[in-house]
N, CA, C and O atoms as a MOPAC input file, in Angstrom:
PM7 MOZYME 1SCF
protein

 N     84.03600 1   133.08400 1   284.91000 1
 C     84.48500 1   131.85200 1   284.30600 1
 C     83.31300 1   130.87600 1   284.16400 1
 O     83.21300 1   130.45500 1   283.01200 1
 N     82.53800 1   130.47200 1   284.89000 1
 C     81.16100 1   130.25100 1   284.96200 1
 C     80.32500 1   130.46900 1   284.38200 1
 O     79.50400 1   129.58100 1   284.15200 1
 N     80.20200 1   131.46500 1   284.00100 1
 C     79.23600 1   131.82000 1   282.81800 1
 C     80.00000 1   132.08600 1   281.29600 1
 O     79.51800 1   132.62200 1   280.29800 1
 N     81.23500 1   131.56700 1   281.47900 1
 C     82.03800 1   131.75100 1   279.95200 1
 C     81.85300 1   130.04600 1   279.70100 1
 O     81.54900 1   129.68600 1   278.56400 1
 N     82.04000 1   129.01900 1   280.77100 1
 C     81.39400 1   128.13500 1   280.73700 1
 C     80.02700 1   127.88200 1   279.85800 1
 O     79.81000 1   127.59600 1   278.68100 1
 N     79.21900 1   128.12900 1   281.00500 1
 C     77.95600 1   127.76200 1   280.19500 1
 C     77.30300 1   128.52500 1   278.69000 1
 O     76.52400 1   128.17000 1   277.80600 1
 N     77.74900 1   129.20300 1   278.85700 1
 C     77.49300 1   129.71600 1   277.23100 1
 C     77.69800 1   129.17700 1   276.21300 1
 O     76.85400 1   128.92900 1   275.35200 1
 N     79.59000 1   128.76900 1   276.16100 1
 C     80.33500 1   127.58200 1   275.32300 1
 C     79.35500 1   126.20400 1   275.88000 1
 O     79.31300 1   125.62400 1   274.79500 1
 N     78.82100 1   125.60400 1   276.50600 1
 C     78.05900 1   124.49400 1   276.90100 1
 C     76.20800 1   124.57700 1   276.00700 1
 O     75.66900 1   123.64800 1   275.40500 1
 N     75.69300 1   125.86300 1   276.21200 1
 C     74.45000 1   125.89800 1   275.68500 1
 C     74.81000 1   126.31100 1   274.17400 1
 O     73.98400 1   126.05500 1   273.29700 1
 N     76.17400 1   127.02300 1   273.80500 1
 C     76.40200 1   126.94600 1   272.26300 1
 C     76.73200 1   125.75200 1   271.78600 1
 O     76.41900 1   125.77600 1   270.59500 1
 N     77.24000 1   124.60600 1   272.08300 1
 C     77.25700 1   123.12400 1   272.03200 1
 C     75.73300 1   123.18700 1   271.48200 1
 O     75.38900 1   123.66700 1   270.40200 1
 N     75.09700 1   122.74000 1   272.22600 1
 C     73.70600 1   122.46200 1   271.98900 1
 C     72.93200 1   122.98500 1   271.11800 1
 O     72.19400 1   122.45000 1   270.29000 1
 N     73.17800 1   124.26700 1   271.39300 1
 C     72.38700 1   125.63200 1   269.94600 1
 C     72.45500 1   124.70100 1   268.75300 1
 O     71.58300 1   124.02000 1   268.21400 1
 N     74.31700 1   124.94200 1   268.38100 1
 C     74.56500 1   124.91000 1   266.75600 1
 C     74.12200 1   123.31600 1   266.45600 1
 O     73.89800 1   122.94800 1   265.30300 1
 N     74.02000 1   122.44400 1   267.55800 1
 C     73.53100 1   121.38200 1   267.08600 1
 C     71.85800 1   121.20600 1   266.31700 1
 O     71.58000 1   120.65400 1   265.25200 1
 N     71.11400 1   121.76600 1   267.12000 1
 C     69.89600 1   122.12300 1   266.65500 1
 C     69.40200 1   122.73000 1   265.72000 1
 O     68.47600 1   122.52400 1   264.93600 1
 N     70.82600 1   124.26100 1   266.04800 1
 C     70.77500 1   125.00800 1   264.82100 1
 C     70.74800 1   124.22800 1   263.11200 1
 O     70.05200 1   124.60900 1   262.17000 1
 N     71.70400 1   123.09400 1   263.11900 1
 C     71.96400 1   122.80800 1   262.14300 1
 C     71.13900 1   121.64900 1   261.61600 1
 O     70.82700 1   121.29400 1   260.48000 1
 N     70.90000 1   121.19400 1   262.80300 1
 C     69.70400 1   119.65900 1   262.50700 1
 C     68.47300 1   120.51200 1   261.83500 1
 O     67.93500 1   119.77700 1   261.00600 1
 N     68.05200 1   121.35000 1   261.87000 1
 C     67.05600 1   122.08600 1   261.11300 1
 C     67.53800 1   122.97400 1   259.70900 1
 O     66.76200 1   123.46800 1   258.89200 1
 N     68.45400 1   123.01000 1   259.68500 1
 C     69.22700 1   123.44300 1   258.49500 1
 C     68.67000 1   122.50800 1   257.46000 1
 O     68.35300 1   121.36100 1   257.77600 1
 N     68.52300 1   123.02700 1   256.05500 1
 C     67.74800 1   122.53700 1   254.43300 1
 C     68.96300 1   121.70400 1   254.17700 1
 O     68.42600 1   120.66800 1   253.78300 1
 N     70.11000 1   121.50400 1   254.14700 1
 C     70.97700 1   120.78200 1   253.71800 1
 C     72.03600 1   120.16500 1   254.77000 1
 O     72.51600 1   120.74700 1   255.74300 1
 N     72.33500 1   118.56300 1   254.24600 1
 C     73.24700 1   118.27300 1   255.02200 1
 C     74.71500 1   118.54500 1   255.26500 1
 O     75.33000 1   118.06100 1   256.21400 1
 N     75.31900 1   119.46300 1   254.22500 1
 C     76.05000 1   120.28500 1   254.53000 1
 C     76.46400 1   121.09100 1   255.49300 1
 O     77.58100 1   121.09400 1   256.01000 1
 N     75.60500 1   121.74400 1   255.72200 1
 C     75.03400 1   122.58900 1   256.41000 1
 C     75.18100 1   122.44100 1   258.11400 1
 O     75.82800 1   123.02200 1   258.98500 1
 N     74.20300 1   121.32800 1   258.06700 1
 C     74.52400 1   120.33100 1   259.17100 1
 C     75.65400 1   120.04800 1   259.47200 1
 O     76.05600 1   120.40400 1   260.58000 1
 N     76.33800 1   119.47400 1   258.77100 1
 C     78.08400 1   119.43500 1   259.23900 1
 C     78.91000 1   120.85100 1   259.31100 1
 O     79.97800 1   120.79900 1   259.92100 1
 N     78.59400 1   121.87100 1   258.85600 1
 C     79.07600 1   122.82500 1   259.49800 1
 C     78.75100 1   122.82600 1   260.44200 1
 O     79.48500 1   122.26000 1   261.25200 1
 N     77.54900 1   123.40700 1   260.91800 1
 C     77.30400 1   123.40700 1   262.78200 1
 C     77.39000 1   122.68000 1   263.48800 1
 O     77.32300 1   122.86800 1   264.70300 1
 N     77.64100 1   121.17100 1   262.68600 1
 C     78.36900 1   120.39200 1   264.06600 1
 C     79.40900 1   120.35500 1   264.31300 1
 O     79.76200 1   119.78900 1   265.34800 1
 N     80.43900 1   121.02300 1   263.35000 1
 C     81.63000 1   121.62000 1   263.30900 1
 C     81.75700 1   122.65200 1   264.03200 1
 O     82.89100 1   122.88800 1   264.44800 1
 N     80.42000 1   123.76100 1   264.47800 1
 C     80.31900 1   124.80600 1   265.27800 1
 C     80.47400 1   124.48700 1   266.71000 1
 O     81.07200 1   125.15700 1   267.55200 1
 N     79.77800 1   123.24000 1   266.88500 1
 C     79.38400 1   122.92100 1   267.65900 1
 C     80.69300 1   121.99300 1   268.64600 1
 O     80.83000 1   121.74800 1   269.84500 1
 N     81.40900 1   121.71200 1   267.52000 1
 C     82.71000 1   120.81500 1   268.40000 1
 C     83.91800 1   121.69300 1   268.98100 1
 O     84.70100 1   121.41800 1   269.89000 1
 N     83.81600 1   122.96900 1   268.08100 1
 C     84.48800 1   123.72000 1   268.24400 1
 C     84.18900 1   124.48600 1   270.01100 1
 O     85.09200 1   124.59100 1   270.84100 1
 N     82.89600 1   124.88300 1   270.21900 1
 C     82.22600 1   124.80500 1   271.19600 1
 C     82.82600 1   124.37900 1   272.51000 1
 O     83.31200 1   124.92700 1   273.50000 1
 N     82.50900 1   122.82600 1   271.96300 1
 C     83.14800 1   121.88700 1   273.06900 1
 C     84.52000 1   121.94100 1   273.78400 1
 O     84.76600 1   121.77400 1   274.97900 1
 N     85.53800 1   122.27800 1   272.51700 1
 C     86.78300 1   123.16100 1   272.76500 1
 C     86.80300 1   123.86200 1   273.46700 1
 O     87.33100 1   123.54000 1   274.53200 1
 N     86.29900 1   125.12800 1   273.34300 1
 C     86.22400 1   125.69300 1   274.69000 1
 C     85.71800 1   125.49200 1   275.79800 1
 O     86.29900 1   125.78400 1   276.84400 1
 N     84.76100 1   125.05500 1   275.75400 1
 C     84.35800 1   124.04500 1   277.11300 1
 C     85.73600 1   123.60900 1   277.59200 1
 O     85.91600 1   123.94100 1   278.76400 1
 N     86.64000 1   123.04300 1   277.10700 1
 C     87.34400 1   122.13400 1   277.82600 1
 C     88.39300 1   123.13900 1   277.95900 1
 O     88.96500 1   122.91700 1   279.02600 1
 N     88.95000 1   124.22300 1   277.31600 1
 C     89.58400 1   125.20700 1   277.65800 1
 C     89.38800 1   125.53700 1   278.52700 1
 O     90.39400 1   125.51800 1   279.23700 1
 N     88.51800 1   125.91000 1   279.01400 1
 C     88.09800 1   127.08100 1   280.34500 1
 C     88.10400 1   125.86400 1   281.58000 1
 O     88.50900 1   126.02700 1   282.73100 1
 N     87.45900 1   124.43300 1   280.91100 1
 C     87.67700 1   123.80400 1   282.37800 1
 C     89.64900 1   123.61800 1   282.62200 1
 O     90.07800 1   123.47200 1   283.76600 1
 N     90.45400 1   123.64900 1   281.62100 1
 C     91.95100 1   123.48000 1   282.42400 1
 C     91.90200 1   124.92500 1   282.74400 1
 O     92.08900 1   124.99100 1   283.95900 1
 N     91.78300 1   125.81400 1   282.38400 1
 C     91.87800 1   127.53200 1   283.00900 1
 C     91.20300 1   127.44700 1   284.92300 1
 O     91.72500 1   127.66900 1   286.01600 1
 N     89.87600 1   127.02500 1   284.48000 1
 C     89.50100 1   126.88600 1   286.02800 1
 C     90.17400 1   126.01300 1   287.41200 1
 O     90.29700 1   126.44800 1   288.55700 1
 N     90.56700 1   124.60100 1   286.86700 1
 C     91.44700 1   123.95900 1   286.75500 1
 C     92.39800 1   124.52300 1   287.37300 1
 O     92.35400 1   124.52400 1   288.60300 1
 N     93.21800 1   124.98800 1   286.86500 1
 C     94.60300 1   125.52600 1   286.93100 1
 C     95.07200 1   126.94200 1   287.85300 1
 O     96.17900 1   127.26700 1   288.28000 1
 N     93.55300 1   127.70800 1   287.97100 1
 C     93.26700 1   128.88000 1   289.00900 1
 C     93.10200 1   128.32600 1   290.29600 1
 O     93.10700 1   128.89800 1   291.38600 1
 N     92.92900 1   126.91800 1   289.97100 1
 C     92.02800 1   125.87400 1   291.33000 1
 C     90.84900 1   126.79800 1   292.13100 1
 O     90.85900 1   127.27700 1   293.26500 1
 N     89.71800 1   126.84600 1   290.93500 1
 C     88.35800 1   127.09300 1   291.20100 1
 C     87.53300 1   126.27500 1   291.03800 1
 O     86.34000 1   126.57000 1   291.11600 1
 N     87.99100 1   124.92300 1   290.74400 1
 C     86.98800 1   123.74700 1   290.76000 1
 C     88.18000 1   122.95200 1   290.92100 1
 O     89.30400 1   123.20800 1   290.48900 1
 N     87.72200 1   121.75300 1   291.73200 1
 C     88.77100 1   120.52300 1   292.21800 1
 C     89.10800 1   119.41700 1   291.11600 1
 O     88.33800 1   118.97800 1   290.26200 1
 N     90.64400 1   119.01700 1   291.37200 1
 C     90.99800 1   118.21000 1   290.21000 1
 C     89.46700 1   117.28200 1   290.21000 1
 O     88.77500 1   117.55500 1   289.22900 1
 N     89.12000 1   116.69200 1   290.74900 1
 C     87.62100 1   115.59600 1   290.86200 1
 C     86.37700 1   116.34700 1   290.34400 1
 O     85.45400 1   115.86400 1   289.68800 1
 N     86.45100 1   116.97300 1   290.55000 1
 C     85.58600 1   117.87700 1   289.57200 1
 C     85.84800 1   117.97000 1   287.96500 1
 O     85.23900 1   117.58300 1   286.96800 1
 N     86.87400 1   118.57000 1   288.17300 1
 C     87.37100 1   119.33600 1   286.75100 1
 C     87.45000 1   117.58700 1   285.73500 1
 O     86.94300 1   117.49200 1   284.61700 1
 N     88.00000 1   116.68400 1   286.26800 1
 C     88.03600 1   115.13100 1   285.73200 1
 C     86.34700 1   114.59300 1   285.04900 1
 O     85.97500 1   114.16300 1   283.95800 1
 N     85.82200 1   114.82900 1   286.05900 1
 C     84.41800 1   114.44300 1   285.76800 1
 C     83.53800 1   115.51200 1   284.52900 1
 O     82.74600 1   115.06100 1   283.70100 1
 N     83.82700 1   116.64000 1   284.63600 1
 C     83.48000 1   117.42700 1   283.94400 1
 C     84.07100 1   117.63100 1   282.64900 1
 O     83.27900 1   117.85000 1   281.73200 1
 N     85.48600 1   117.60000 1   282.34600 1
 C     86.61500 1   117.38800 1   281.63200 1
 C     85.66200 1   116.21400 1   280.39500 1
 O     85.10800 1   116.53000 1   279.34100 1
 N     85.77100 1   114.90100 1   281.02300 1
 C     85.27200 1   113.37200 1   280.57400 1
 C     83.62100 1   113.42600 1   279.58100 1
 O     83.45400 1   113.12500 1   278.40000 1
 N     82.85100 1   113.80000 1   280.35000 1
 C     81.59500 1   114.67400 1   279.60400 1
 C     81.80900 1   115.17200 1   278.79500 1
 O     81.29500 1   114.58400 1   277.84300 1
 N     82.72700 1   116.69600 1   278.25200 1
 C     83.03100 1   117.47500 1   277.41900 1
 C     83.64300 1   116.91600 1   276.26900 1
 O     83.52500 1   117.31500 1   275.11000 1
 N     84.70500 1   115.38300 1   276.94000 1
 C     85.55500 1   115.25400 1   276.09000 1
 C     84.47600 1   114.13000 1   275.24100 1
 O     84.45200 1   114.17000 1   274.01100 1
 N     83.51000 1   113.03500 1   276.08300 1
 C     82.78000 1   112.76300 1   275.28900 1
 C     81.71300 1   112.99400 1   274.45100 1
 O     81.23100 1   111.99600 1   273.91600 1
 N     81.26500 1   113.98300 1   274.22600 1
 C     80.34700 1   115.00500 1   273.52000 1
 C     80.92400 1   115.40700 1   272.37700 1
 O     80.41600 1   115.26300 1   271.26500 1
 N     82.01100 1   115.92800 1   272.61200 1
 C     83.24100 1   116.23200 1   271.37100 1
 C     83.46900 1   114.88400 1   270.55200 1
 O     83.31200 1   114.89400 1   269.33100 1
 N     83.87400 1   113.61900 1   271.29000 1
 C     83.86500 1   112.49400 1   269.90400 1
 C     82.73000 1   112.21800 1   269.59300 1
 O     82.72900 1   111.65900 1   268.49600 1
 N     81.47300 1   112.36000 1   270.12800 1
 C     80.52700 1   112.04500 1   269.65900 1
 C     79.91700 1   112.69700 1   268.27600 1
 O     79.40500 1   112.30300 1   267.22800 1
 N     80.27300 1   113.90000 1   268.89400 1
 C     79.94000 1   114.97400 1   267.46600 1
 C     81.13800 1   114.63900 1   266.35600 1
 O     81.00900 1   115.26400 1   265.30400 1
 N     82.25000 1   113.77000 1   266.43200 1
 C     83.33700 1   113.92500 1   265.79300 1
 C     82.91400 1   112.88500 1   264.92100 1
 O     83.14100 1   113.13700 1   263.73700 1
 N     82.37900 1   111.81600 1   265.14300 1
 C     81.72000 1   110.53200 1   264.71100 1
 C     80.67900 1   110.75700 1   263.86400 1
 O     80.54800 1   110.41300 1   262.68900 1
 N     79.72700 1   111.56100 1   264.80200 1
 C     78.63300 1   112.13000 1   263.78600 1
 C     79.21800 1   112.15700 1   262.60500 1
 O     79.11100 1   111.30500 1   261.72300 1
 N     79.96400 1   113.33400 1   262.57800 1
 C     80.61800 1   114.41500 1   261.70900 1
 C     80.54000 1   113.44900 1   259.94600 1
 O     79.95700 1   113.30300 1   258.87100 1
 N     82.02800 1   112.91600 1   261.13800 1
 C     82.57100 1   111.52600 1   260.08700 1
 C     81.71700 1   110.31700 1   259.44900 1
 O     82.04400 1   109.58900 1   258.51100 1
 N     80.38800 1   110.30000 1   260.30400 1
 C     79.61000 1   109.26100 1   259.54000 1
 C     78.41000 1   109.87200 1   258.78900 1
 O     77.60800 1   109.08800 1   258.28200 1
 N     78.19500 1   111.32100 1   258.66000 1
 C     77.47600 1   112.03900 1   257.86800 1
 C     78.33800 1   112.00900 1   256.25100 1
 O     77.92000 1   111.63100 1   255.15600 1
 N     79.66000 1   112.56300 1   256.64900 1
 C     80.53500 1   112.83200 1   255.37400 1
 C     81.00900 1   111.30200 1   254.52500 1
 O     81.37100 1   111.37700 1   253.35100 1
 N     80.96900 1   110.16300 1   255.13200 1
 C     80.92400 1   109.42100 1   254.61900 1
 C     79.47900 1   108.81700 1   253.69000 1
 O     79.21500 1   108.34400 1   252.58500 1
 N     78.92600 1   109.13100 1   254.74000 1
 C     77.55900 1   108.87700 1   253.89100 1
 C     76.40000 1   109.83600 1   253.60300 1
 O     75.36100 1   109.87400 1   254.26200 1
 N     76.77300 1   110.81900 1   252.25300 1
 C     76.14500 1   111.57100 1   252.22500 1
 C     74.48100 1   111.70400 1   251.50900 1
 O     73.91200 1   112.74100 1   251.17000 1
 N     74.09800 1   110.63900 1   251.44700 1
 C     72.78200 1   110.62800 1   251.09300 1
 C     71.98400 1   110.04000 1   251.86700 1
 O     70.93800 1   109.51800 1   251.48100 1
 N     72.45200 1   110.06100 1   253.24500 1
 C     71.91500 1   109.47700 1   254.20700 1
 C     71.12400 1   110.08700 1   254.93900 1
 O     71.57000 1   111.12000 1   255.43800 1
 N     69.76400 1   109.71400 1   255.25700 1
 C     68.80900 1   110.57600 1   255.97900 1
 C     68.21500 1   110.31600 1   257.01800 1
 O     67.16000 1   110.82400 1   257.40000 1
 N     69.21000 1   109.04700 1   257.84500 1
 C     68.66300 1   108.27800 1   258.91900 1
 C     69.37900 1   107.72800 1   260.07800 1
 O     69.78800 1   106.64300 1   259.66500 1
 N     69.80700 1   107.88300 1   261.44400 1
 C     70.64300 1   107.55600 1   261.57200 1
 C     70.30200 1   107.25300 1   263.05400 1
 O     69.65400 1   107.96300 1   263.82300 1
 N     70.84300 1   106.11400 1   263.28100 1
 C     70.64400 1   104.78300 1   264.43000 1
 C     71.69100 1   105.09500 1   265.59900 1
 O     72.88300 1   105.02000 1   265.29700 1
 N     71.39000 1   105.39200 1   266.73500 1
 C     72.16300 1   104.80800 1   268.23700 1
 C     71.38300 1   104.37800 1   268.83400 1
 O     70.27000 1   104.88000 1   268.99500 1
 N     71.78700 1   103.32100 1   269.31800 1
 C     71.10900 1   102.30900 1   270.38500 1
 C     69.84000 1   102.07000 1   269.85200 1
 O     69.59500 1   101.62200 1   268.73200 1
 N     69.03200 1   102.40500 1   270.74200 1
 C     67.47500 1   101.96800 1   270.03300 1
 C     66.80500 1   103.31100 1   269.70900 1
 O     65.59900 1   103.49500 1   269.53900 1
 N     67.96400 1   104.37500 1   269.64400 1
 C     67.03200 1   105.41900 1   269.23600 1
 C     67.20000 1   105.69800 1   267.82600 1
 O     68.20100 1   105.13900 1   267.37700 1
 N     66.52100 1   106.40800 1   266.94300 1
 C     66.32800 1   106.59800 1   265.59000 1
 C     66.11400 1   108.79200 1   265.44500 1
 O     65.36300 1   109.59400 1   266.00100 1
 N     67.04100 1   108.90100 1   264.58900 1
 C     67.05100 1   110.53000 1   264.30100 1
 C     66.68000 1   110.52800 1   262.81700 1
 O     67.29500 1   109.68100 1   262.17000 1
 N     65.92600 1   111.18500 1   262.21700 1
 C     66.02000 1   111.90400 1   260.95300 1
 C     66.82600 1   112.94200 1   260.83100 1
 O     66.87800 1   113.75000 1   261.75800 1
 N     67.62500 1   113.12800 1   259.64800 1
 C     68.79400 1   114.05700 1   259.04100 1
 C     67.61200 1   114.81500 1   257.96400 1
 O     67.96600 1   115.69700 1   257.18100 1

């Protein structure tokens, strides 16, 4: 379960990269679509583990919360790529990404 974990956790991350290097922003929103999907299972396997009680509700909460914020984050992305699709620049906090 642990390592069905982290796989779904480092595929999070992959398709994000995967796609930030992708020729089109299309493209990009697919794999961050890969990538949320990802997160899904992440959070699958944590109620499975959860629910076997192989990690403690305080655990599984804290871990759960992470997953679940990673997932809107990418969901936001998503949504503020498709809204603005000629956009090649994009601002959180004081940090700055190229698309």
């Amino acid at each position: 379960m642990r390592d069905q974990i982290r796989r779904a956790s480092v595929s999070v991350m992959s398709n994000i990269a995967e796609g930030f290097e992708s020729k089109t922003q299309p493209q990009f929103i697919k794999y961050l679509g890969y990538a949320k999907a990802s997160a899904g299972e992440v959070r699958s396997q944590l109620y499975v583990t959860r629910d076997l009680e192989y990690i403690s509700e305080n655990d599984f909460k804290k871990a759960f919360t992470l997953v679940e914020r990673a997932s809107g984050q990418i969901a936001r992305f998503i949504a503020y790529l498709e809204s603005h699709p000629k956009s090649r620049q994009v601002r959180e906090g004081f940090d700055t990404y190229e698309v």
